[in-house]
C-alpha positions as CSV (number, residue, x, y, z in Angstrom):
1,X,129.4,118.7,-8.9
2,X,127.2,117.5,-6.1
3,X,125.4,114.3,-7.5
4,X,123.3,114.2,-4.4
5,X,121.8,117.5,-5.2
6,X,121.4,116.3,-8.9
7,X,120.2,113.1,-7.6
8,X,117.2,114.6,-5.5
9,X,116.2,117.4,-8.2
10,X,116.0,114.8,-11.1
11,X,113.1,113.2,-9.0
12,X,112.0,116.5,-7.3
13,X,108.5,115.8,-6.4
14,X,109.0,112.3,-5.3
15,X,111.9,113.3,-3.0
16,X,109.7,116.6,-1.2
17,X,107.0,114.0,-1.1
18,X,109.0,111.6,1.0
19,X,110.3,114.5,3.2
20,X,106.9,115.5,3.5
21,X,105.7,112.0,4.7
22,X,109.0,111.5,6.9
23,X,108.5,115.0,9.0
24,X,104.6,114.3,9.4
25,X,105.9,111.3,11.3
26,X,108.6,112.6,13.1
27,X,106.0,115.3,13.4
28,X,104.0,113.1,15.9
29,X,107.7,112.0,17.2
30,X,108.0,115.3,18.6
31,X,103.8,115.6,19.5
32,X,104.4,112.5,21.7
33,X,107.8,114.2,23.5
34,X,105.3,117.7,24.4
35,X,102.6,115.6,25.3
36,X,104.8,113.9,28.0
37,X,106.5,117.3,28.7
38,X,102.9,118.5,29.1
39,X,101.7,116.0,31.6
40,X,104.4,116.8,33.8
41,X,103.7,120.1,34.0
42,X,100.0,120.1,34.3
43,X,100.8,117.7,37.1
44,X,103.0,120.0,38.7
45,X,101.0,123.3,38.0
46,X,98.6,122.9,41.0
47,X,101.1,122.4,43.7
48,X,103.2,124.8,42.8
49,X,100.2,127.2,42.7
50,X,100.3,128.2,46.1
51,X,104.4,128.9,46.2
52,X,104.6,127.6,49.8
53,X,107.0,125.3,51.1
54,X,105.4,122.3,53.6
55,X,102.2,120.2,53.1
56,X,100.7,119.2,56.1
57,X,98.0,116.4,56.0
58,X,96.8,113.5,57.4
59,X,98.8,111.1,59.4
60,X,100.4,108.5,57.3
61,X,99.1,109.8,54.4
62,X,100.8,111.3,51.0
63,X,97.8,113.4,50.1
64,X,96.1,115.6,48.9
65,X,96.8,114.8,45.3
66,X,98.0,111.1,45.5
67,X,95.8,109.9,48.3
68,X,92.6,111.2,50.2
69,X,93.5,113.2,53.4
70,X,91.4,115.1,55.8
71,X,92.5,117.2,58.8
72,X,90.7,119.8,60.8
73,X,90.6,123.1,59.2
74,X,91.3,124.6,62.5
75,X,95.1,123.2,62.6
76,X,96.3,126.1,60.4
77,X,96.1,128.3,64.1
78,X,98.4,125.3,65.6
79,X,100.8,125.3,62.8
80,X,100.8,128.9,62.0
81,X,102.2,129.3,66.1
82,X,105.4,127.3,64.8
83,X,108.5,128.2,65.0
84,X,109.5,129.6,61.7
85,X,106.2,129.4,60.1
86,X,105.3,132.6,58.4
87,X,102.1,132.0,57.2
88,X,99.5,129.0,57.2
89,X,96.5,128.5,55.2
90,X,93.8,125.3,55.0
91,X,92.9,124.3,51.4
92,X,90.3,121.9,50.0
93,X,90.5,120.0,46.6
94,X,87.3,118.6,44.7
95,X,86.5,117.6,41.0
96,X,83.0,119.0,40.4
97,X,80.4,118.6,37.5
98,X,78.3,122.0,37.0
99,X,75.5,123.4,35.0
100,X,76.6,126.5,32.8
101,X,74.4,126.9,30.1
102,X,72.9,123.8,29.7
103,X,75.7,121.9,29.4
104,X,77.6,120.0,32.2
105,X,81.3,121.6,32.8
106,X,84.3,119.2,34.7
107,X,86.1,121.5,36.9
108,X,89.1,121.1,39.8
109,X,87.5,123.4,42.6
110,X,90.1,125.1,44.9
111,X,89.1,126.0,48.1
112,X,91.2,128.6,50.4
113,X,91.7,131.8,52.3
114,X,91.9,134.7,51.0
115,X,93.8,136.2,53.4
116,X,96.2,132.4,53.4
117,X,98.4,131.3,51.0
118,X,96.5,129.2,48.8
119,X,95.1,131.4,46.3
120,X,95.4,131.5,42.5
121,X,99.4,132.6,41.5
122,X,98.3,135.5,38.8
123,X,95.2,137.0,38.2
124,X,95.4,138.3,34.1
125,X,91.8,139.7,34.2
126,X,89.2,141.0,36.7
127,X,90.6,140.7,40.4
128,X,90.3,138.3,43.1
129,X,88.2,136.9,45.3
130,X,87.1,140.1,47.4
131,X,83.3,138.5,49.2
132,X,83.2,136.0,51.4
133,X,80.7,133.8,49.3
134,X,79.8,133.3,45.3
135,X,83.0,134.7,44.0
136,X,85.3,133.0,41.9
137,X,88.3,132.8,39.8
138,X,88.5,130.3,37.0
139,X,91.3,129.4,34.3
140,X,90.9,130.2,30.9
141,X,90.7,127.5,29.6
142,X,87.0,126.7,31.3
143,X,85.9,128.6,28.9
144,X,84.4,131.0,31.7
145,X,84.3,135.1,31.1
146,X,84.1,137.6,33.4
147,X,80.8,138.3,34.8
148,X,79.1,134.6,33.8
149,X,77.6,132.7,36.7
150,X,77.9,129.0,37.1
151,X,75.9,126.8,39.2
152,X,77.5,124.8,41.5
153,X,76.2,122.4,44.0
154,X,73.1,124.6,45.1
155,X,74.9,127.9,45.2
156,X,75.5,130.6,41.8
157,X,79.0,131.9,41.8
158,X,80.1,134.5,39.5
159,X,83.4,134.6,37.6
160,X,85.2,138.2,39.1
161,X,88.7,136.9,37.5
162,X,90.2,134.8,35.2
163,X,93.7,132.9,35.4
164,X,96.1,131.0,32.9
165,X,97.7,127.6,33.0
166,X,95.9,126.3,36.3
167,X,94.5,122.8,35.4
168,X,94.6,119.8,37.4
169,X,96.7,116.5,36.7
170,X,93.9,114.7,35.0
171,X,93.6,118.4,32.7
172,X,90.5,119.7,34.0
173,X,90.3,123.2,34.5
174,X,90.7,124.9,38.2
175,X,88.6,127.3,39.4
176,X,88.6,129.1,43.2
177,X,86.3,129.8,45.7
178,X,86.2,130.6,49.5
179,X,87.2,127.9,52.0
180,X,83.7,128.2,53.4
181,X,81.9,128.0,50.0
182,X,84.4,124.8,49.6
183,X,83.1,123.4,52.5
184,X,79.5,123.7,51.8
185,X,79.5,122.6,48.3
186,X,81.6,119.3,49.7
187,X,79.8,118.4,52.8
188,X,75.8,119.7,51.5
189,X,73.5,117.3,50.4
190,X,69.8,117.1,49.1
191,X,67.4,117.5,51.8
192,X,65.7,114.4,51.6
193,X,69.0,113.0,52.3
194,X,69.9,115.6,55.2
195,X,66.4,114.6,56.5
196,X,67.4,111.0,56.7
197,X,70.5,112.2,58.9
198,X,68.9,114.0,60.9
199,X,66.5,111.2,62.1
200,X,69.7,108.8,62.3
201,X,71.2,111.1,64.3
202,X,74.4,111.4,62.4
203,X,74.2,115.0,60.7
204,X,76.0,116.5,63.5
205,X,79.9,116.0,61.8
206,X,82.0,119.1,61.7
207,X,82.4,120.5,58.0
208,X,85.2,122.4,58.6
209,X,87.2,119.6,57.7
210,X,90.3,120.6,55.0
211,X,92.3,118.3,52.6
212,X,95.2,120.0,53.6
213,X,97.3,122.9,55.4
214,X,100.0,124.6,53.5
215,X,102.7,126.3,55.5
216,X,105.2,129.3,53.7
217,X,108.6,129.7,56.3
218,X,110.3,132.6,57.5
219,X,113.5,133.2,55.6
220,X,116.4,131.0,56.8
221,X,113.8,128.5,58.4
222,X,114.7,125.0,58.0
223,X,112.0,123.4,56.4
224,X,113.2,119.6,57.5
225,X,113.2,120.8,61.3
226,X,109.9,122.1,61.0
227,X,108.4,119.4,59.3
228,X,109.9,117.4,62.1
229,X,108.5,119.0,64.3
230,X,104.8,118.8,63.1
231,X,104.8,115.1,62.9
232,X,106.6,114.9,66.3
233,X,103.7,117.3,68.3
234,X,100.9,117.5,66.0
235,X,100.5,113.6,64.8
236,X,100.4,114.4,61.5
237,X,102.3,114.2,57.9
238,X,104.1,117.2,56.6
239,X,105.9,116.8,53.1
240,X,108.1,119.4,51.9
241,X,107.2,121.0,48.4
242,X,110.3,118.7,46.9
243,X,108.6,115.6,48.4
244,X,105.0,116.8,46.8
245,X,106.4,117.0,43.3
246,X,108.1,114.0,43.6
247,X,105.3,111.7,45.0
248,X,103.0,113.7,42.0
249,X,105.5,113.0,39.8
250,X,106.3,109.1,40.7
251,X,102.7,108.5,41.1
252,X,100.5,110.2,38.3
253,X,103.4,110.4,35.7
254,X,105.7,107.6,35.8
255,X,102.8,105.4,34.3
256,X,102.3,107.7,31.4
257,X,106.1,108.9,30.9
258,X,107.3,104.8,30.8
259,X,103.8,104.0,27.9
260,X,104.9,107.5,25.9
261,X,108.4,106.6,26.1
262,X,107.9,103.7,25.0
263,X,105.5,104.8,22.2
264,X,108.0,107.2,21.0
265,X,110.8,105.2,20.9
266,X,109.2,102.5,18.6
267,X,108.0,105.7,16.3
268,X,112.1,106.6,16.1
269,X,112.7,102.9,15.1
270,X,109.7,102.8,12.5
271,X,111.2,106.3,10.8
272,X,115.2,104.5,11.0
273,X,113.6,101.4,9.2
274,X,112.0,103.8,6.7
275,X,114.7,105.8,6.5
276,X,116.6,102.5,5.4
277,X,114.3,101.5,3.3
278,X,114.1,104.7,1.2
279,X,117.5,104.9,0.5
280,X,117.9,101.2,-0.3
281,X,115.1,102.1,-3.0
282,X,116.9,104.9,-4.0
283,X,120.0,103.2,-4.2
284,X,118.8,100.1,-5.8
285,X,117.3,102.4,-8.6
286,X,120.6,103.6,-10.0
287,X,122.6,100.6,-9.3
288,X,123.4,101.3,-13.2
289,X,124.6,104.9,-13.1
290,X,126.6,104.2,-9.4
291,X,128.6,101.4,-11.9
292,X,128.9,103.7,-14.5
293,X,130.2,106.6,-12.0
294,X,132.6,103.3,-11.1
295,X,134.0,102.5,-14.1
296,X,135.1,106.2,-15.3
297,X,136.6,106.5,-11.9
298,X,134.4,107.4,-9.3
299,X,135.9,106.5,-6.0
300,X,133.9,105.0,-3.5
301,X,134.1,107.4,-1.0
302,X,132.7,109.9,-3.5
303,X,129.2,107.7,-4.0
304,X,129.4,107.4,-0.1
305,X,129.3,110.6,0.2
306,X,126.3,111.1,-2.6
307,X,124.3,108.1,-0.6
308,X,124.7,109.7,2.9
309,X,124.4,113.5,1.7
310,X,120.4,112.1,0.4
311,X,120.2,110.3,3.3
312,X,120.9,113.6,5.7
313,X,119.1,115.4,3.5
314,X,116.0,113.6,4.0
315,X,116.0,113.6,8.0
316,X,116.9,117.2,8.1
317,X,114.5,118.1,5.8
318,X,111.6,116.1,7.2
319,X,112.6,116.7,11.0
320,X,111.8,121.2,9.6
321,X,108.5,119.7,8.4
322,X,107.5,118.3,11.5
323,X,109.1,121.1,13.7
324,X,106.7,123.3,11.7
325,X,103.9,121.1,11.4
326,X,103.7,120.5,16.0
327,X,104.4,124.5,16.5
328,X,101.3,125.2,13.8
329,X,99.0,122.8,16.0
330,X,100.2,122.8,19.2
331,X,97.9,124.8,20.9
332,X,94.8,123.1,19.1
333,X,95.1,119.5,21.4
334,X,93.1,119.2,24.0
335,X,95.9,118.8,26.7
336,X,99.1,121.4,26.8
337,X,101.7,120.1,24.5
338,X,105.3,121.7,25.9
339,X,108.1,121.6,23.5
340,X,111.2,123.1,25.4
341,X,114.6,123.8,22.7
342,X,116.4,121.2,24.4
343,X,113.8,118.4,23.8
344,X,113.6,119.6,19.9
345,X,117.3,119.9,20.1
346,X,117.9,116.5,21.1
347,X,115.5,115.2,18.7
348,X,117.6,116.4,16.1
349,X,120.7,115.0,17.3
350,X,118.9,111.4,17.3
351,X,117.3,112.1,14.0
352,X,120.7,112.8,12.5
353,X,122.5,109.9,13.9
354,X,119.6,107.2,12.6
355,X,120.2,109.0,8.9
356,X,123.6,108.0,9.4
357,X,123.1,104.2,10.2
358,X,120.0,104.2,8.0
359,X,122.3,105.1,5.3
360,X,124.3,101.7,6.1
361,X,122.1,99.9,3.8
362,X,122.1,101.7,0.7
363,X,125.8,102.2,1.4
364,X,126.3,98.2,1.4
365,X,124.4,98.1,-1.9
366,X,126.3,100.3,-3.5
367,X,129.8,99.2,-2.7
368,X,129.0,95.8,-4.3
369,X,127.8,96.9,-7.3
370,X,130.2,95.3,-10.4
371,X,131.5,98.4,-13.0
372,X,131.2,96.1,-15.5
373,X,127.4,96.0,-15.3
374,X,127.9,99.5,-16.9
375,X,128.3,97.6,-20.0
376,X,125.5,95.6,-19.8
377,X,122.2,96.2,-22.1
C-alpha cells in the first residue's frame, strides 16, 4: 500500500492545487532561464549574420556593436588585396525611427553590398535586394509584408523580402538596405540645416564613411596572421569573429546574465522554502495518524518514504506544469524566450534535489512524533 498515494488522493484538490501554484512558479523559473538564453542569442544573431571571419574597424576601438567606429568605406579595396582575404565588404549600423502607417516603427538598419558579404543570412520570402536604391529586406518580426513601403529618413523603400530571427541586441527588428541608401539616410539632414553648412563652410565631409569592414578568408588562411597584418599596415583594429562575440557577449550580456541569475536563483530558494513549508503543513496535519502508523509498527523508514514520495511528487508534478505552462506562451513575450533541453534538463535535476532537502523538515517532524499520542483524545 502506498500511503503517499493515499495521502495525496484523500485531499485531491488541495494537493493539484498546490502543484498547480508550485509549477506556475517554477514556471517563471524556467521564463527567467529562456529569457537570459534569449538575450544571448539576440545579441549574437547580428554578428553572426554575415558568416565572415575578421572585423575590421577603427583604430583602438571594439566597435561596431560595443563602441562607435567609423573608417572609410573605401578600405574594403585595401583589405580585400590581402593576402588570404577572399572577400571584403563595408557595412553600416543605425537604429532608426520610421513612419509606417501612422505610427512610428524602431528599427536596426543594415547597411551593405550586395555583391559583399554583409547581407541578410536567409531570405524565407520575396528575394533580395536586386536595385541599387529603395529596396529592402526586413525581419518578420517588424511586422512589415511584402510589397509595403516605409518611410525612412526622406526616402520610401519597399519591402522585396522578408527574413527570420534578425533583431538587434537591444530586440529591435533589422531591416537591410544598400550601402549607399545607408549612407544617405545617416549623413542627410533637413535643408535648413544643410543650408547652415553650407554657409559655414563645413558640408563638404565625405559620406562614404562605414562602421565597419568585414573580411571572409580563403580556406586554410590564418585569421590571426591576417588580422596582424591589418593593424600592422593599415592602422586599424581587426577582431576575429571569436573576439566579436565575446566583447558582445562580456559587454551587453554579462550585466543582464549576473541581475537574471541572480533573480532566478532567489525564485529556486523561494519554491525550496515553500516546498518546506508545504510538507511541514502536511506533515504537521497527521502527526496523529504518522503515531498511529507508529504504534502498530510502522517503521520509520516506511513514513520517510511516505514524506519524501509527497514531497517528489509535488516538484515533479509542478516542474510538468510549468514546462507546459513557458512552451504554451513562449512565443507571446515580447523578446525571444530560448529554452534548450539541457537548460530544462538541469532544472529538473535542481528541482529534484531541493524536494529532497525540502523534505528534511517534515521528515524531522515526523521522527519525533511520540506513538503514544495515538492514544490520546
Amino acid at each position: 500500500m502506498n500511503l503517499a498515494y493515499r495521502d495525496a488522493r484523500h485531499g485531491l484538490g488541495r494537493f493539484l492545487l498546490t502543484c498547480l501554484g508550485l509549477g506556475l512558479l517554477l514556471g517563471v523559473v524556467m521564463a527567467m532561464i529562456g529569457i537570459y538564453r534569449g538575450l544571448v542569442v539576440e545579441a549574437l544573431t547580428v554578428a553572426r549574420a554575415p558568416a565572415i571571419d575578421l572585423w575590421v574597424v577603427e583604430a583602438n576601438t571594439r566597435g561596431p556593436f560595443a563602441e562607435a567606429s567609423r573608417i572609410p568605406g573605401d578600405l574594403r579595396e585595401a583589405i580585400a588585396r590581402i593576402a588570404g582575404v577572399a572577400a571584403a565588404g563595408s557595412i553600416t549600423y543605425q537604429t532608426v525611427e520610421a513612419r509606417y502607417r501612422g505610427a512610428k516603427l524602431r528599427l536596426y538598419v543594415i547597411g551593405y553590398e550586395p555583391t559583399r558579404p554583409g547581407g541578410p543570412p536567409e531570405i524565407v520570402q520575396g528575394r533580395g535586394i536586386a536595385r541599387s536604391h529603395y529596396e529592402m529586406v526586413a525581419d518578420r518580426a517588424a511586422g512589415l509584408g511584402l510589397g509595403d513601403r516605409v518611410l525612412l529618413g526622406r526616402s520610401t523603400f519597399t519591402i522585396v523580402g522578408l527574413t527570420r530571427n534578425q533583431v538587434s541586441s537591444g530586440g529591435d527588428p533589422a531591416v537591410y538596405i544598400t550601402l549607399p541608401d545607408a549612407q544617405k539616410l545617416q549623413f542627410d539632414i533637413a535643408p535648413p540645416a544643410q543650408r547652415v553648412q553650407s554657409a559655414r563652410g563645413t558640408d563638404a565631409v565625405s559620406r562614404d564613411t562605414v562602421n565597419t569592414v568585414v573580411a571572409r578568408l580563403q580556406p586554410g588562411a590564418s585569421v590571426d596572421a591576417t588580422a596582424n597584418t591589418i593593424q600592422r599596415w593599415k592602422h586599424l583594429s581587426a577582431i576575429t569573429q571569436e573576439a566579436q562575440e565575446a566583447i558582445l557577449y562580456k559587454s551587453l550580456v554579462d550585466l543582464a546574465r549576473r541581475q537574471i541569475g541572480l533573480f532566478t536563483s532567489l525564485l529556486l530558494v523561494v519554491s525550496a522554502v515553500i516546498i518546506a513549508l508545504i510538507i511541514y503543513t502536511m506533515t504537521m496535519e497527521k502527526l496523529k495518524q504518522i503515531a498511529t502508523l507508529k504504534l502498530i509498527g510502522a517503521s520509520d523508514r516506511t513514513i520517510i518514504g511516505m514524506i519524501v514520495q509527497q514531497a517528489l511528487a509535488l516538484g515533479l508534478i509542478g516542474f510538468a506544469v510549468g514546462v507546459a505552462f513557458i512552451v504554451s506562451i513562449k512565443d507571446y513575450f515580447p523578446r525571444r524566450v530560448v529554452l534548450e533541453s539541457d537548460n530544462v534538463l538541469v532544472l529538473g535535476l535542481v528541482v529534484f534535489v531541493v524536494c529532497l532537502l525540502s523534505s528534511g523538515l517534515g521528515v524531522r517532524a515526523a521522527l519525533k512524533v511520540d506513538p503514544a499520542t495515538a492514544l490520546g483524545g
